[in-house]
N, C-alpha and C positions, 0 to 999 in steps of 0.2 A: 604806721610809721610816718614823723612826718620830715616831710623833704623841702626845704630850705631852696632859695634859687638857686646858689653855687652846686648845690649838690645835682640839679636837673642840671644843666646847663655840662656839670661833671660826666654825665648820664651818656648824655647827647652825643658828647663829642667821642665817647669810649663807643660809642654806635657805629658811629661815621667811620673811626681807624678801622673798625671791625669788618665795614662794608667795601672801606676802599681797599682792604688788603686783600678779602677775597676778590673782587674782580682784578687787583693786576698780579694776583697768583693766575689768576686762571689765562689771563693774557696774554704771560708769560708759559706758560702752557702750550699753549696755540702754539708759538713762533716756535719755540724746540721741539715740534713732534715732526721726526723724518719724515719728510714726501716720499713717497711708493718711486723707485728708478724706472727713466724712463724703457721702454722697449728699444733697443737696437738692434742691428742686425747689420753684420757684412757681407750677407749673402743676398742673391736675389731674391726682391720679396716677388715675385712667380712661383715659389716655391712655400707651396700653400695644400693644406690637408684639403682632400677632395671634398668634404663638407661647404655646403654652402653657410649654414647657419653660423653666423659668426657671435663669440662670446661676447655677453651684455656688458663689460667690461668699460670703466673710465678709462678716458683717453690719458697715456702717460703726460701729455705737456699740457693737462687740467690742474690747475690748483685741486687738491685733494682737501673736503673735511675733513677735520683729525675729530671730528667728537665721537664719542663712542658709537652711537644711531649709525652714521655714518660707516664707520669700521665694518661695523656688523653686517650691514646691508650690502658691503663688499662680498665681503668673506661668505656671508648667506648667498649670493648668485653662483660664486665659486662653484661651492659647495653643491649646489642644486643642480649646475650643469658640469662636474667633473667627479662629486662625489669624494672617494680616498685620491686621488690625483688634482683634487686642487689646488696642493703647494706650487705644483710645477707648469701651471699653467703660466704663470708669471714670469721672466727672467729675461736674460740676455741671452742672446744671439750668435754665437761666433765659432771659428774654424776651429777644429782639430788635424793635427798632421799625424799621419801614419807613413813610413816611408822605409825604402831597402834600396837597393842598387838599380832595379829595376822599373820601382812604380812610386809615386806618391800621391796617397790615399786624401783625399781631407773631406771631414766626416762634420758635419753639422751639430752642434748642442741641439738645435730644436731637432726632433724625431731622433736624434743618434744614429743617424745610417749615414751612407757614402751621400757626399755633395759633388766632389766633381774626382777625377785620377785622371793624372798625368804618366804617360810613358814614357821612363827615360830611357837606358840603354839602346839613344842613337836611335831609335826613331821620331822622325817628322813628317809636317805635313806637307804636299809638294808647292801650294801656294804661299807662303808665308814661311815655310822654313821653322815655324815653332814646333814647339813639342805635341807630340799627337794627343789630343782627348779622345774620352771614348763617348762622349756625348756631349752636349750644348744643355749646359747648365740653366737656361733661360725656359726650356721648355722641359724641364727633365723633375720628378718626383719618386722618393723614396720611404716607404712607411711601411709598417707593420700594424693591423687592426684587429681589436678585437671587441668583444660586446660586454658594456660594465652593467651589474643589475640594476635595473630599473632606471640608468641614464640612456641608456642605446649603445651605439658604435661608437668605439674612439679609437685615434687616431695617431701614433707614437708623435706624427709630425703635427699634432697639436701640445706636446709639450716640450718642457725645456730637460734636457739630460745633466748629467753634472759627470765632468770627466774625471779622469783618473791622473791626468794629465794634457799638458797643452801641446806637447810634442814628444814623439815616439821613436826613436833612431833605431831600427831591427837591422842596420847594417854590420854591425859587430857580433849578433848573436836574436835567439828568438827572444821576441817581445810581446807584449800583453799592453792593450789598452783597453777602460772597463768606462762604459756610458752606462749611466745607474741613473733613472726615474723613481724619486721618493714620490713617496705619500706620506700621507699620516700618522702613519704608521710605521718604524724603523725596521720591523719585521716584513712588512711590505712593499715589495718593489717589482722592477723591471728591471733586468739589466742586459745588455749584450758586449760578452768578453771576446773581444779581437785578438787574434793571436797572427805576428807576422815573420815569417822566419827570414834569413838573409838571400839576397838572389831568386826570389821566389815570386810568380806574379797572382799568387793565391793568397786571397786573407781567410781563415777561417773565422768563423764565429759563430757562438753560442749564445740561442737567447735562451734566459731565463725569465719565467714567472714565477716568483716564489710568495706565496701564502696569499694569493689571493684566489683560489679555487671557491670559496665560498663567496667569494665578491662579482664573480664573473660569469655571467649564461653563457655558458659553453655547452647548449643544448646538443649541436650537429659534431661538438667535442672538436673544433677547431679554430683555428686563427686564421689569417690570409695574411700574402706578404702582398706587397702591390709595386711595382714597379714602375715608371711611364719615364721612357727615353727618345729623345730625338740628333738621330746619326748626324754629324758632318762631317764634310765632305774631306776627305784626308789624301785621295790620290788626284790626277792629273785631267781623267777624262769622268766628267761627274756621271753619263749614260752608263758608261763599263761600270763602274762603281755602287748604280743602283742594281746594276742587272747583277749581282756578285753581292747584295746585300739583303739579309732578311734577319727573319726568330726562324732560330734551330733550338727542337726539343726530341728528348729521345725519350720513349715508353721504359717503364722498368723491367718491362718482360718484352722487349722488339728493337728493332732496328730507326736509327737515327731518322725522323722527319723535318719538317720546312715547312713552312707558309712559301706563298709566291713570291720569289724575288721579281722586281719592278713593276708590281704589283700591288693593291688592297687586297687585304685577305684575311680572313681570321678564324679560329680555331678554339671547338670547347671539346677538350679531353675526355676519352670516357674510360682510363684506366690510369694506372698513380704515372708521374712522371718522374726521372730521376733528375734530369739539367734541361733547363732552357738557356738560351743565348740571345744575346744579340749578337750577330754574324752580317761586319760588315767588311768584305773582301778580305781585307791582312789581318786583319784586328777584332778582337773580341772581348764583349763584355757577357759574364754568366753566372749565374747560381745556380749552385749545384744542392739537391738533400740527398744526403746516401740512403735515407730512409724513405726517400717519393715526399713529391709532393701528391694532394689527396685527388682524385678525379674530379672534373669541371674546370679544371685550370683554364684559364681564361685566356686566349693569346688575341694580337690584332696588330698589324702592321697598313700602313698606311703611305701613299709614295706622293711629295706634293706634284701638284700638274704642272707649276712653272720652271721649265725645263732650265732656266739659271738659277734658279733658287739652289743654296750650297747644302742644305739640307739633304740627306740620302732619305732618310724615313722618318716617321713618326708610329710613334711602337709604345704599346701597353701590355702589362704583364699583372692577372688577378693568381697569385698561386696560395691554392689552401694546404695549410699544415694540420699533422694533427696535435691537439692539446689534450691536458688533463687537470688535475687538480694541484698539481705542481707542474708546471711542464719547461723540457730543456730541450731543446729542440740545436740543433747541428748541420750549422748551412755550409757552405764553400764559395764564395766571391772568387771569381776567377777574372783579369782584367790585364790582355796580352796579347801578343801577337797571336798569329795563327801557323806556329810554326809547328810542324809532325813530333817532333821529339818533344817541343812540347808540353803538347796537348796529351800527348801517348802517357809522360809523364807522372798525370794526375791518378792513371788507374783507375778511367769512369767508363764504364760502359759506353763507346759508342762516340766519347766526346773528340778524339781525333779526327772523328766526320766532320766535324764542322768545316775541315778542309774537303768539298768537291772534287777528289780525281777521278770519280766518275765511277758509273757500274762496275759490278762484277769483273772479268777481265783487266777491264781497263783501269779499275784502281788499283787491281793487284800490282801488273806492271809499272805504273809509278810510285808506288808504296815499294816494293820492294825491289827495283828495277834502276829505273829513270832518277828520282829521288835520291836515293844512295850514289850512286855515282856523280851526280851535281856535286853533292857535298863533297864528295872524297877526294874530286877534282878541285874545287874552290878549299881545298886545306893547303894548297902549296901555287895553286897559279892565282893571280889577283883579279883579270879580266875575265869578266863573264861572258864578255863575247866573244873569248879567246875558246872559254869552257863549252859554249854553247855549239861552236865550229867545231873541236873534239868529240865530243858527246854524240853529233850527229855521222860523222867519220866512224866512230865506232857501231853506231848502231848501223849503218850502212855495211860494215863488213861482215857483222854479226847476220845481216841480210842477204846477204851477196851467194851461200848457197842455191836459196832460192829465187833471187834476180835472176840468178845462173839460170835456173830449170825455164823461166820464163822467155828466156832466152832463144832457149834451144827450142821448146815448143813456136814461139816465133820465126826460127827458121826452118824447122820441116812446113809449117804452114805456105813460107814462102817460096820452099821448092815445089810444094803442091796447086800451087795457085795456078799455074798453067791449066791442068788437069781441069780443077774445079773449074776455071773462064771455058773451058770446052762443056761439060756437065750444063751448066747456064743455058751457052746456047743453042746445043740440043733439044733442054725444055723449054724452051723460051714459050712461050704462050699456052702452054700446055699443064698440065696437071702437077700444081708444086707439091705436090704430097710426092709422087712419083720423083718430080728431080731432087727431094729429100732425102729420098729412101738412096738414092744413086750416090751422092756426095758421103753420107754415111757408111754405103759398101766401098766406097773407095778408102775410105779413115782405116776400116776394120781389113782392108787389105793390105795397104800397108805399113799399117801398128800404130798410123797413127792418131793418139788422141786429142782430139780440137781442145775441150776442156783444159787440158794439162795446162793451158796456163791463166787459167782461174785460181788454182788453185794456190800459188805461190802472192797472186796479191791478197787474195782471200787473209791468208797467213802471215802479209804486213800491215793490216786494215788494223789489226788490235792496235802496234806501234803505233801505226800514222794518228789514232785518234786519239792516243793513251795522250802523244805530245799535244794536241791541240787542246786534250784538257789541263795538261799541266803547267803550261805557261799560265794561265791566267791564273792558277792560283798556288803557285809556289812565293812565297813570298822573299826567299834568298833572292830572287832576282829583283826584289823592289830598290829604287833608287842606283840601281845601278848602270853607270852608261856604257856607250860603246858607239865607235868614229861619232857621228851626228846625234844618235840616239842618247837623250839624256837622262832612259827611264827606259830599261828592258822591260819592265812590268806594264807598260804604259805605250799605248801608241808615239809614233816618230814621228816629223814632222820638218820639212826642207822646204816649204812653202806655204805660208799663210795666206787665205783668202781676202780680200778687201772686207775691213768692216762690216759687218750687217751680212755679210754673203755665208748662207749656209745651205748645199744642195745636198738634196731632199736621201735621205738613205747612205749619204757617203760623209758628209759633214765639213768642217770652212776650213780643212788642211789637207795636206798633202802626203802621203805617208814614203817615203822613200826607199824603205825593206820592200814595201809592199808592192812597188813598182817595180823593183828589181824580183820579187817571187811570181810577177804574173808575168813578166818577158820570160824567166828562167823554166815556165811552168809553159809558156805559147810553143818555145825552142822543142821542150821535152817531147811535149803531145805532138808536134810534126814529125819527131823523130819516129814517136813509139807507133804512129800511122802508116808510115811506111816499112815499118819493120815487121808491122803485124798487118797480115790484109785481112780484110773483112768482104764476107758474103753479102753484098746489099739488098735485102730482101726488099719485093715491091711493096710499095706503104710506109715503109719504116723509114722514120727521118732520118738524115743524113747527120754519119757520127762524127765525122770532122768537125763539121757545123756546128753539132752539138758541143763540143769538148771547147772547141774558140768561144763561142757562148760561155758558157761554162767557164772560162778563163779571164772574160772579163768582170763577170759578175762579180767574179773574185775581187777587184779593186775596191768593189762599195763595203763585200763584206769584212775584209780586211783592213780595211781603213783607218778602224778604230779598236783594232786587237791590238795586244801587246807586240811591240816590236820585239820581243825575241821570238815569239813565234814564228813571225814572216823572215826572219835572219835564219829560223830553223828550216824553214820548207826552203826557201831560197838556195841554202847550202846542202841540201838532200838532192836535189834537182840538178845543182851544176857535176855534183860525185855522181849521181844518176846517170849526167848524160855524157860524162867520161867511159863509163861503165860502159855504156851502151856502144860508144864510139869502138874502145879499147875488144869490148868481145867482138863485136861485129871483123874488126878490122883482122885482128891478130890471136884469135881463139875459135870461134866457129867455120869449119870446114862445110861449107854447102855442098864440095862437090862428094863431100865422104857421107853427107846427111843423104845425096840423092841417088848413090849407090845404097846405101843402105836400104833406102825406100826401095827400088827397084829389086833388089834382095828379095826383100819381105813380100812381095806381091808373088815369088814365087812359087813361097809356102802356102800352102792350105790354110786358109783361118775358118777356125771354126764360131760362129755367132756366140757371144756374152750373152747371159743372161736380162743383162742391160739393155745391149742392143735388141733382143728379140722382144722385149718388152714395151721399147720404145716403138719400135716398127706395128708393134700389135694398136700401141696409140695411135699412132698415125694412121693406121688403117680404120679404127671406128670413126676417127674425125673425118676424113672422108667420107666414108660410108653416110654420115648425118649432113653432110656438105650435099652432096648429091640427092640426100634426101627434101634437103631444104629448098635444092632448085626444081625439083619436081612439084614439088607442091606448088610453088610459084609459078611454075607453066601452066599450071591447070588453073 
């Protein structure tokens, strides 16, 4: 063929349009291919999967190649470190609200679990007056893990969830809100369905893994939940508040346990658990499995050293579930006051312990006792200090049979005391087993028993100690005041120390209950000393001494109790020592108690089984007294 210049020249130029149109096709290219969105987040970035290995991932505010090479070499690391879940390594950041009358939940896209809950229904915190949290979002982590094959452990709060919604209102009726983790697969996922009903400080939820049984080494056939929380400080006196704050878990076959409150402490499981808590004085955060969680659960509570640091604890939770080849597993978020009714409520084993009224006995009586009657008094009168002066009036007269008996045994002692001061010193330097036996045969002649009135305090010691647990942790009395006191639950205070002053055991205030329970408690003990006389055995420390001791000690250790306690001993003490005045004056007849005594010396008494018994003691202790000086002689 042959070609002519115009025809090259024709050639040429059809080259050149052909070359400059593919390159500003492809130019153009370049400029329209979407950037990858940047990473955001409205949450704290503290809140970070416990892996240290962080994904090899371009930085979001990198210019991105768009060429293919590039793409691929993304998508390829993805892929190699997340495997089916690495759509959702990718995404944004941001709250979901879950909420009812009582609590509002707000749950994270990254990992799809609780980020931080607020308590509404009128509680606050006593410094600041905001609404209570149940922990400090800056140091606090929540996830669920499991093992993907042939990548390792992952970590739900290494990826991003996609909601069902951006807000949830369960005030009108039950609600449903669903965090779903894709993969690559539409038939595979993760999801956990929240369900929250109205008035309720319980969210249920269900996790699901659906069709990735084959994806997953689920060797041990389990997952772990992981939990890590650190308390703040929500009442008045930050000490009372740690000593009243830990992890409460309860075994699925036993009785509610605790880590050390104000304490490090920590704890591995070795049977299934049903609920752990976090248990910090009024208020609680917990997950419950109706099904156990698996043995080895992992607890650890930690208390920082800097005694104004507002933090209460620092707390870790490892709980294993079990899983299978589809697995739905059914937890309970529980996130609330620590109120009896409740907690009683939920219908969990054991979970109404998380309130302290104390052993045996002594929870009984304020469980079913003390308890009840607060309430039933605080339905129609407004002051709880008015309830808590009632409260103790009643249980005073409910007492007062047995005041009585103490009484009476106080005054045969004191018509006999003549007697007994002659007994004294007749043995005076002579053999105490023998002026023992002598004081005793005078009891048993006539009738009366020294004991008797052991036994009537014996029989107010459950009461007295039932209340000194239950002030501190009823929480009806939180927030509320009375004259000076601006926090029955919470120490009082009529005098602050100068700055910087804080002594040692008693702390930089003044407690003004407290100062009125240890005069009202000095008054009492003079009274009950000279109404009751005592035998002063030689050696034996002196009991006035002892009880005035004892009465001031009382100001350091009450100092920093709840000022209704010390309102409550305060007001038991002044009816006490009415009591005491009123029978002494106007009800015990001495001189009818000391014809009776006289009476009864008449009759024959025959020796108790008790007394021969005890006389039989007293004789071999001698008998090895005297043996013991012998041998020393020699």
């Amino acid at each position: 063929m042959n070609f002519d210049r115009n025809t090259i020249i024709g050639l040429l130029l059809m080259l050149l349009l052909g070359l400059g149109f593919s390159w500003y096709s492809a130019r153009n290219a370049k400029e329209n291919l979407p950037a990858p969105q940047a990473v955001t987040s409205t949450i704290d970035s503290a809140v970070v999967s416990p892996v240290e290995e962080k994904v090899p991932l371009l930085p979001a505010n990198d210019s991105v190649s768009s060429d293919s090479a590039s793409l691929a070499s993304r998508i390829a690391i993805e892929s190699e470190k997340f495997g089916v879940f690495a759509p959702a390594s990718r995404g944004e950041e941001k709250l979901v609200v879950l909420e009812n009358e009582k609590i509002r939940a707000e749950l994270s896209t990254k990992g799809g679990l609780f980020y931080r809950v607020i308590l509404k229904d009128g509680y606050t915190r006593y410094r600041d007056k905001k609404p209570v949290e149940l922990w400090d979002t800056a140091g606090a982590r929540m996830n669920l893990a499991w093992v993907l094959s042939g990548k390792g452990e992952m970590y739900s709060d290494q990826f991003y969830f996609t909601p069902s919604s951006d807000y949830v209102d369960a005030r009108s009726g039950v609600q449903q809100l669903v965090m779903k983790l894709n993969t690559t697969d539409p038939a595979q996922f993760v999801e956990f369905i929240y369900s929250l009903t109205p008035d309720s400080y319980s969210v249920d939820c269900k996790v699901n893994i659906v069709g990735l049984g084959n994806k997953m080494e689920i060797g041990n056939k389990q997952i772990n939940f992981h939990w890590k929380a650190d308390g703040l400080q929500n009442e008045k006196g930050l000490s009372a508040e740690r000593g009243k704050s830990s992890v409460y878990f309860c075994p699925a076959e036993g009785e509610r346990d605790y880590l050390n409150e104000a304490k490090s402490d920590e704890e591995t499981t070795e049977e299934k658990t049903t609920w752990v808590a976090y248990k910090q004085n009024y208020f609680s955060a917990a997950v419950i499995a109706r099904d156990g969680f698996l043995p080895q659960s992992k607890l650890s509570v930690s208390v920082p050293e800097d005694s104004a640091h507002t933090k209460i604890f620092e707390s870790t939770l490892g709980l294993p579930l079990a899983a299978g080849e589809n697995t739905s597993t059914a937890l309970t978020f529980f996130f609330g006051p620590n109120d009896y009714k409740v907690l009683k409520s939920l219908d969990v084993n054991e979970f109404d312990r998380i309130i302290d009224y104390g052993w045996s006995i002594i929870g009984t009586v304020n469980r079913y006792l003390i308890r009840p009657l607060f309430w039933f008094l605080s339905s129609f009168i407004g002051s709880f200090g008015l309830i808590i002066l009632i409260v103790t009036l009643i249980i005073k007269m409910i007492l007062f049979p047995v005041t009585w008996k103490n009484f009476l045994s106080s005054a045969k002692m004191r018509v006999l005391k003549p007697e007994i001061d002659e007994i004294n010193k007749k043995y005076e330097g002579k053999d105490a087993v023998e002026k023992q036996q002598a004081i005793m045969g005078l009891y048993r002649q006539t009738g009366v028993n020294p004991f008797a009135g052991c036994i009537p305090v014996l029989l107010q010691m459950p009461i007295l100690y039932a209340m000194f647990r239950f002030f501190p942790a009823e929480i009806v009395l939180r927030g509320k005041s009375f004259l000076w006191a601006d926090d029955l639950a919470a120490y009082d205070s009529i005098f602050q120390l100068p700055s910087g002053w804080n002594i040692p055991f008693y702390g930089s205030h003044v407690s003004g209950f407290t100062l009125l329970m240890c005069l009202s408690t000095f008054v009492y003990t003079r009274m009950s000393m000279q109404a009751q006389p005592t035998v002063q055995q030689p050696g034996m420390p002196n009991m006035k001494v002892m009880m005035h001791i004892f009465t001031f000690m009382m100001l350091f250790f009450f100092n920093n109790m709840p000022s209704g306690l010390s309102l409550y001993y305060f007001t038991a003490n002044v009816i006490s020592i009415g009591q005491m005045w009123v029978i002494k004056e106007y009800i015990i007849d001495e001189d009818a108690i000391r014809a009776k005594i006289e009476d009864n010396k008449k009759k024959p008494k025959k020796k108790s089984s008790f007394a021969q018994r005890l006389e039989e003691v007293q004789k071999q202790q001698q008998k090895k007294l005297q043996g013991s000086k012998s041998k020393l002689k020699k």
